[in-house]
C-alpha atoms as one frame of an Amber mdcrd trajectory, in Angstrom:
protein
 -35.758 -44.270 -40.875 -32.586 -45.579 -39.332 -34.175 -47.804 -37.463 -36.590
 -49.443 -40.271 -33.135 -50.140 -42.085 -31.757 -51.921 -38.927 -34.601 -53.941
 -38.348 -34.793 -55.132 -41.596 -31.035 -55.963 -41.921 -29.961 -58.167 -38.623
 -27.015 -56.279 -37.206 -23.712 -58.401 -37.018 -19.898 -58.075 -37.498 -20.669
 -59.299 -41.298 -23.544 -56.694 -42.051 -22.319 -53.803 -40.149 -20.833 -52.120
 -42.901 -23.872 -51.962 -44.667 -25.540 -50.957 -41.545 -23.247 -47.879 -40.601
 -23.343 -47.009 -44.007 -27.208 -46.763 -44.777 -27.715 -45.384 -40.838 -25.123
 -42.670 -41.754 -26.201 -41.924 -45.502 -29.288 -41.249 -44.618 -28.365 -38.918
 -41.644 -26.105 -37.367 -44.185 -27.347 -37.361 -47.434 -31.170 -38.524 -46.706
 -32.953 -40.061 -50.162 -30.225 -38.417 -52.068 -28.470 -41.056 -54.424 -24.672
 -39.185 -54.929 -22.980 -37.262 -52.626 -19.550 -35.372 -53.345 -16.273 -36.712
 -52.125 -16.051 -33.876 -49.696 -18.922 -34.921 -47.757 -17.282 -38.149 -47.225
 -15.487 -37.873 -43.701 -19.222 -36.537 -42.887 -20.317 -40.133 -43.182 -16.960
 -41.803 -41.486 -18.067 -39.000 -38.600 -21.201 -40.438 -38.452 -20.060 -44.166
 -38.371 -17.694 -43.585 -35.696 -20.534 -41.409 -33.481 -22.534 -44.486 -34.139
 -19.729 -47.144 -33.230 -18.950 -44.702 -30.107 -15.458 -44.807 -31.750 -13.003
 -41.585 -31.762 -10.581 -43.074 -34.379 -12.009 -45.984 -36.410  -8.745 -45.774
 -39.210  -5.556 -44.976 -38.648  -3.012 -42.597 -39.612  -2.074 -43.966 -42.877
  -5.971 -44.576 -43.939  -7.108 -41.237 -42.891  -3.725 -39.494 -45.051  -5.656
 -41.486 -47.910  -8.725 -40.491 -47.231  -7.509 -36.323 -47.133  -5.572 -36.917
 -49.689  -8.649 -38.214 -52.587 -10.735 -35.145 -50.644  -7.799 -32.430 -51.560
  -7.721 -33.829 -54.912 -11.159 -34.380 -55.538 -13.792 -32.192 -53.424 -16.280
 -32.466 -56.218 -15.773 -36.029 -57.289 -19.884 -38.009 -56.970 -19.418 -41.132
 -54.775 -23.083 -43.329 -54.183 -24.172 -45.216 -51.211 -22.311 -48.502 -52.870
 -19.130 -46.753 -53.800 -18.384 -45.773 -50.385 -19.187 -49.311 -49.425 -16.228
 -49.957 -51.701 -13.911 -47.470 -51.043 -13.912 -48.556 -46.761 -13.428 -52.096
 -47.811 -10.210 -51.196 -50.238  -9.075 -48.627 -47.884  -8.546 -50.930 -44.658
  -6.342 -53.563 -46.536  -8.283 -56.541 -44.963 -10.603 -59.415 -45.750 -13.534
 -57.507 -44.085 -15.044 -54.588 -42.464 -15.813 -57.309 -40.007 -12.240 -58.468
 -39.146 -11.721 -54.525 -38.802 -14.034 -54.101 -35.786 -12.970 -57.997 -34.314
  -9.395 -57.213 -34.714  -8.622 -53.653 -33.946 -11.629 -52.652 -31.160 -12.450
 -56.007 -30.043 -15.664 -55.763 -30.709 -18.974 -58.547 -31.317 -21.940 -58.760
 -33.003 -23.862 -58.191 -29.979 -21.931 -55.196 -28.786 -22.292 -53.530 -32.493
 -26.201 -53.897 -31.889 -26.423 -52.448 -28.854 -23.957 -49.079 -30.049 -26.107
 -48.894 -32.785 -29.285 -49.330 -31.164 -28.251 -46.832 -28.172 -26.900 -44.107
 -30.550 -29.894 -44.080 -32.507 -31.807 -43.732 -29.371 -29.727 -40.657 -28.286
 -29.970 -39.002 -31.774 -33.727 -39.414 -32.026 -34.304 -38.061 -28.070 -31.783
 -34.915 -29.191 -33.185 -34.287 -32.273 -37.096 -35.700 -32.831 -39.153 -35.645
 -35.774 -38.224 -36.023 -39.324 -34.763 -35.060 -40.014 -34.108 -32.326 -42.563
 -31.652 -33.442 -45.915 -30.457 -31.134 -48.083 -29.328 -32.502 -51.568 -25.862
 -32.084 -52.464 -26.056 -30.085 -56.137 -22.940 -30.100 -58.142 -22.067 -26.939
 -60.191 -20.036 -27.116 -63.166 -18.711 -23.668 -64.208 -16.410 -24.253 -66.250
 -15.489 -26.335 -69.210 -11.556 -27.476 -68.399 -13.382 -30.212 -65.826 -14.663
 -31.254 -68.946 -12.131 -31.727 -71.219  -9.949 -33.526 -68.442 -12.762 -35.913
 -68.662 -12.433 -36.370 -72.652  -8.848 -37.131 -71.695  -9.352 -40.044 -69.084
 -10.324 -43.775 -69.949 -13.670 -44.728 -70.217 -12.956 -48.337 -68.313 -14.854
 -47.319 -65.675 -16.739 -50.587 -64.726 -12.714 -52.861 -64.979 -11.262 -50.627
 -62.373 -13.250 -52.207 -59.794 -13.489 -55.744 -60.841 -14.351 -57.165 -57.354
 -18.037 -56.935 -57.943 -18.312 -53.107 -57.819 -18.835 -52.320 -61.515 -21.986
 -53.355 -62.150 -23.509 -50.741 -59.203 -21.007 -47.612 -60.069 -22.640 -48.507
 -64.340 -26.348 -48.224 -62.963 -25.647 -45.682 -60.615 -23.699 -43.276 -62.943
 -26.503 -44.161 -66.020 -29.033 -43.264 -63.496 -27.329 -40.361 -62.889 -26.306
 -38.996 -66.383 -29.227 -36.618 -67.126 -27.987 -34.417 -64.457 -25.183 -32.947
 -66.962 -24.979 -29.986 -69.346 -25.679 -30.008 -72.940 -25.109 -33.148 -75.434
 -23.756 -35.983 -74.906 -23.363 -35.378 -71.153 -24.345 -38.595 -70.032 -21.405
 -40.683 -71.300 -18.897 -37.753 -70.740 -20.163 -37.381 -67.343 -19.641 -41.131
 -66.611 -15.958 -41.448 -68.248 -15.194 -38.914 -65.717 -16.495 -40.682 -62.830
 -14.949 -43.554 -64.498 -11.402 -41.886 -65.217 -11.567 -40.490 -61.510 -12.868
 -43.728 -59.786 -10.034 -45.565 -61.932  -7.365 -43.178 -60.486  -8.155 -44.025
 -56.862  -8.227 -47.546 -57.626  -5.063 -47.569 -58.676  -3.797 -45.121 -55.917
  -5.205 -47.993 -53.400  -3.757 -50.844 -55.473  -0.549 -48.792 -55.033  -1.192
 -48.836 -51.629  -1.473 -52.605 -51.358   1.722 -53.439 -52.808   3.683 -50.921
 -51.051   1.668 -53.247 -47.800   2.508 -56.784 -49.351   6.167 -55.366 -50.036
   6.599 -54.653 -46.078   4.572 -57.836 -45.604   7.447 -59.611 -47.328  10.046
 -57.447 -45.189   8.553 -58.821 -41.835   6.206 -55.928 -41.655   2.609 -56.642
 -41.067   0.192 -54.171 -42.053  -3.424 -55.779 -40.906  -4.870 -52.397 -40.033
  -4.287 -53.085 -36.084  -1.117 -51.893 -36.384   0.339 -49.419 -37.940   4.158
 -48.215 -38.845   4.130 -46.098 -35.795   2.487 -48.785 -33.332   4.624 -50.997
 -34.526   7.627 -48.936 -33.800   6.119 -48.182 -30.796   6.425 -52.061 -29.557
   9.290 -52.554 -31.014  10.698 -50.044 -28.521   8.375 -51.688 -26.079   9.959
 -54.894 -26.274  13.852 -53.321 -26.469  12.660 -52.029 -23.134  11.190 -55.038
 -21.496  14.716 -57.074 -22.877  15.864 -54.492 -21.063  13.925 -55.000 -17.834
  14.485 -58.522 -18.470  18.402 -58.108 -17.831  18.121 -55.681 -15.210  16.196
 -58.072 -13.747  18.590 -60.758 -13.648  21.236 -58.737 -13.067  19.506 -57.521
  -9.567  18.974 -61.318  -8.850  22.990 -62.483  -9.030  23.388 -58.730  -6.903
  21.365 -60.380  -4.690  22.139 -63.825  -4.610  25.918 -62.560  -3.853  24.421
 -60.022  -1.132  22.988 -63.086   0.615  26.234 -64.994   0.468  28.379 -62.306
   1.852  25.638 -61.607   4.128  26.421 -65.619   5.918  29.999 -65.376   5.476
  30.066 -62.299   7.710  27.159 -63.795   9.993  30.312 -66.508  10.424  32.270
 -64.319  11.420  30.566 -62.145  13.809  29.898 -65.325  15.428  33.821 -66.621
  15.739  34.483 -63.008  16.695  31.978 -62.976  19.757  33.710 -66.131  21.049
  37.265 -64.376  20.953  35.773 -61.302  22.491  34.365 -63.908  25.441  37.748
 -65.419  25.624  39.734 -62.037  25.767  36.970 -60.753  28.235  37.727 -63.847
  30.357  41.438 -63.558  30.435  41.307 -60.078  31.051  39.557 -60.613  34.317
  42.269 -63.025  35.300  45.029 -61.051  34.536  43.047 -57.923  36.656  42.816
 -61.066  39.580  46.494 -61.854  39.085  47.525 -57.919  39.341  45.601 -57.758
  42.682  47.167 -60.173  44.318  50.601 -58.854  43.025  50.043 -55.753  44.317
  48.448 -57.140  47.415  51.373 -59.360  47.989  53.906 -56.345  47.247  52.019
 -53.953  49.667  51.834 -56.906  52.586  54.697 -59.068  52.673  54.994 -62.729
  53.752  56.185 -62.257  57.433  53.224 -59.481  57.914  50.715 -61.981  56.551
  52.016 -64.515  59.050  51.765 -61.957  62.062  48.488 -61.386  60.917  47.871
 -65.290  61.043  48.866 -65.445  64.713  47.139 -62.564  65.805  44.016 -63.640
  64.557  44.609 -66.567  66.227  44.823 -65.219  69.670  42.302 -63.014  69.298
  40.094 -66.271  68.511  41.916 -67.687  71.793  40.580 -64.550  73.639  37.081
 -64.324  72.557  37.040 -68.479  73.971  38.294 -67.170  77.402  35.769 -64.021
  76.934  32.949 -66.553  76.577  34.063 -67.607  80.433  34.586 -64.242  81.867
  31.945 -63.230  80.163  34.068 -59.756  79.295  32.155 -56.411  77.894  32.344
 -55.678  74.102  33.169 -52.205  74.650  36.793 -53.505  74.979  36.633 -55.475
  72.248  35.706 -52.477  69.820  38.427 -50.257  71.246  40.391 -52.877  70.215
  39.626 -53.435  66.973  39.879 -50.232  66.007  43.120 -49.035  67.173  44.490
 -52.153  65.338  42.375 -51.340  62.580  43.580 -47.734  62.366  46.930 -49.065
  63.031  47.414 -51.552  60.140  44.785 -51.166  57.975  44.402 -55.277  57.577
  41.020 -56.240  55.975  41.379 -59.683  57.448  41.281 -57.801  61.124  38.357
 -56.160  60.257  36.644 -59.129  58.806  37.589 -60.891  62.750  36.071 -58.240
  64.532  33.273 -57.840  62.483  32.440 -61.248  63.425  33.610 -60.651  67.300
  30.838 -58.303  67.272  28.093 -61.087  65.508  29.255 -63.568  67.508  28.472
 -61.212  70.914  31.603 -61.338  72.623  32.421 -59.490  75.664  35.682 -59.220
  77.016  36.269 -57.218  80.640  38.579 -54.846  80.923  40.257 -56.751  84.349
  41.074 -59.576  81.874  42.776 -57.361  79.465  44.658 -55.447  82.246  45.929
 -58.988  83.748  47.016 -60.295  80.476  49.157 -57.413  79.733  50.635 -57.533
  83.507  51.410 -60.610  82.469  53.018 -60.318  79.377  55.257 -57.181  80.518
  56.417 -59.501  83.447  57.233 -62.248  81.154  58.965 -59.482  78.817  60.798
 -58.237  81.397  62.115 -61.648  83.379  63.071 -62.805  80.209  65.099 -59.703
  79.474  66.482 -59.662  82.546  67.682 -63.418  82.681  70.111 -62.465  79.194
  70.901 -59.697  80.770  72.506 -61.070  83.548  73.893 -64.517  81.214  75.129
 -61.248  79.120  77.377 -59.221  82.112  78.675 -62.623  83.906  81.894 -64.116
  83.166  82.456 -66.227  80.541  83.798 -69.524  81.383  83.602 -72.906  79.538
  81.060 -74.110  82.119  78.972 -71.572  81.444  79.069 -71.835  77.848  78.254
 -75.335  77.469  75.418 -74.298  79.898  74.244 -71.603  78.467  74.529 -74.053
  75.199  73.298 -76.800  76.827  70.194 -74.594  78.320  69.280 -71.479  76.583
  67.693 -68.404  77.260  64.081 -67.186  76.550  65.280 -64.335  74.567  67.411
 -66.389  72.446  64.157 -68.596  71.182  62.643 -65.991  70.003  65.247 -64.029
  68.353  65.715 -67.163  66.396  61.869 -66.620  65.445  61.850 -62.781  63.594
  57.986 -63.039  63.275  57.297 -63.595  66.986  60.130 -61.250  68.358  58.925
 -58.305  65.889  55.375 -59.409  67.278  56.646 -58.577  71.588  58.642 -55.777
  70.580  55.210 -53.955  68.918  53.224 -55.368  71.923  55.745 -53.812  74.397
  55.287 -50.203  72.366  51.602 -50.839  72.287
């Protein structure tokens, strides 16, 4: 049956209210024209099972919707009337704009939930379904003197169109009363009922257009709570927004402190070089201070002439062709005597250079140095015990002794005297 009444109304955005409504009446209510008021959120169940919806109003229209079913569980309501009462309860142009607006939805989507959902129902549930009629009991008489109290304008409280179907519906409907007269008391109740939640919703609407004035905009998609709920959004993305910006100067100074002290890691490894540099002079300087203070002038002269005539010795070695066994005895007694690194740099190189040096030549040189030593000492000996006369002292002026050369030379007489010892 649901799906006869979607083929023969084409499913879009436009018709889907009458769609969802005839799909679910007849799942709820089957041929039955009335159903009570409490059986209502039976058929918004049923048109958000179809839609594949969980919520299709919101908080406010569902407090409505409670609310009328608190007040009025018995009140009759027809397939047109609750038509009516979806269209006044969502505060918009359309049931159409509803399911555009709020779920996104198309025409093509809305066929295919509807289509799908009636294929799942029938495959759960086959065969014809089962309807039971809603009967309304009335016990007592206080409903109906409640009813003599209301207005009987029932077809001007819904002057968009609407009055015409609740007249034939409720005139349709009259015979179902009790006793005379039932007809019209029965529909000035309706009427005085249906008039009361007209003017509850018209309430409604100007409460809306008063927060519309406000700044407030109550389209259905939004509701007092969603829209406190982006107001705080947007307090919290101005606040992301700052924070932002506020990270981005932190960072923009970061980066400039960041070069500044590149700068001057830079200058600071130069001075380090520089200091590094000096120090090594200064450690330079400091060795040759103390090198200077450990070997005086007059020894570094001695040690200038003796390395020259050991150079003088290792040319006459080359012609004798002398043993380097000498040579090494030598060199180290001198080394072991005076410790000179130029001495051992000499014979080091003595021994490179292969020179050999007899020991005849060595014992001949120092036969001849002791009898030089010793004629020379005793010629001032001799000038020293003889007479002194004026002769002799413009002699001994005129022609002086050995001795008295090389006292006047401390380096060369300190030089024989440590030979002699040696």
């Amino acid at each position: 049956m649901s799906t006869l009444c979607t083929t023969e109304t084409p499913v879009t955005l436009e018709t889907g209210l009458d769609v969802l409504v005839d799909i679910s009446w007849r799942k709820v209510a089957g041929d039955a024209g009335y159903i009570i008021m409490a059986r209502l959120i039976t058929i918004i169940e049923e048109i958000q099972a179809l839609l594949d919806i969980k919520q299709l109003f919101n908080l406010d229209e569902m407090a409505i919707v409670e609310s009328y079913i608190k007040d009025r569980p018995t009140t009759r309501f027809s397939k047109q009337d609750v038509k009516i009462f979806i269209e006044k309860l969502i505060h918009l142009d359309s049931f159409a704009e509803l399911l555009r607006d709020r779920f996104g939805m198309t025409s093509r989507e809305l066929r295919y939930r509807i289509h799908e959902r009636n294929k799942i129902k029938a495959e759960e549930r086959p065969g014809v379904l089962l309807h039971s009629k809603p009967e309304v009991k009335i016990e007592s008489d206080n409903w109906k003197k409640r009813a003599s109290n209301t207005s009987s304008a029932f077809a001007s409280s819904f002057n968009s169109g609407s009055g015409s179907a609740f007249d034939s519906s409720f005139n349709s409907g009259s015979g179902s009363g009790s006793g005379s007269g039932s007809g019209s008391s029965f529909g000035i109740s309706f009427a005085s009922k249906y008039k009361d939640l007209d003017e509850r919703l018209n309430l409604r609407s100007s409460d809306t257009e008063l927060k519309k004035n406000d700044g407030f905009s109550p389209t259905g998609i939004r509701s007092n709570a969603n829209n406190e709920v982006l107001q705080t959004l947007n307090g919290d993305d101005d606040d992301d927004d700052d924070e932002l910006n506020k990270l981005a100067r932190n960072c923009n100074e970061y980066r400039e402190t960041c070069k500044s002290l590149k700068l001057k890691v830079a200058e600071m490894g130069s001075t380090v070089e520089r200091l590094e540099r000096t120090i090594f002079e200064q450690e330079v300087l400091i060795l040759k201070l103390k090198k200077r203070e450990r070997f005086p002038l007059w020894f570094e002269i001695y040690s200038f002439f003796t390395l020259l005539c050991f150079q003088v010795m290792s040319q006459f070695s080359k012609l004798f062709k002398l043993p380097a066994d000498c040579i090494d005895y030598v060199g180290t007694h001198i080394q072991k005597k005076y410790q000179n690194y130029k001495l051992m740099k000499m014979f080091e190189l003595l021994q490179k250079m292969n020179l050999k040096i007899q020991v005849n030549w060595l014992l001949v040189l120092g036969v001849l140095i002791i009898v030089l030593l010793f004629a020379s000492l005793q010629h001032s000996n001799q000038d020293n015990l003889a007479y002194i006369y004026e002769t002799n002292d413009q002699r001994t002026q005129k022609v002086p002794g050995l001795t008295e050369i090389w006292r006047r030379i401390p380096v060369v007489e300190q030089w024989l005297y440590s030979s002699i010892e040696w």
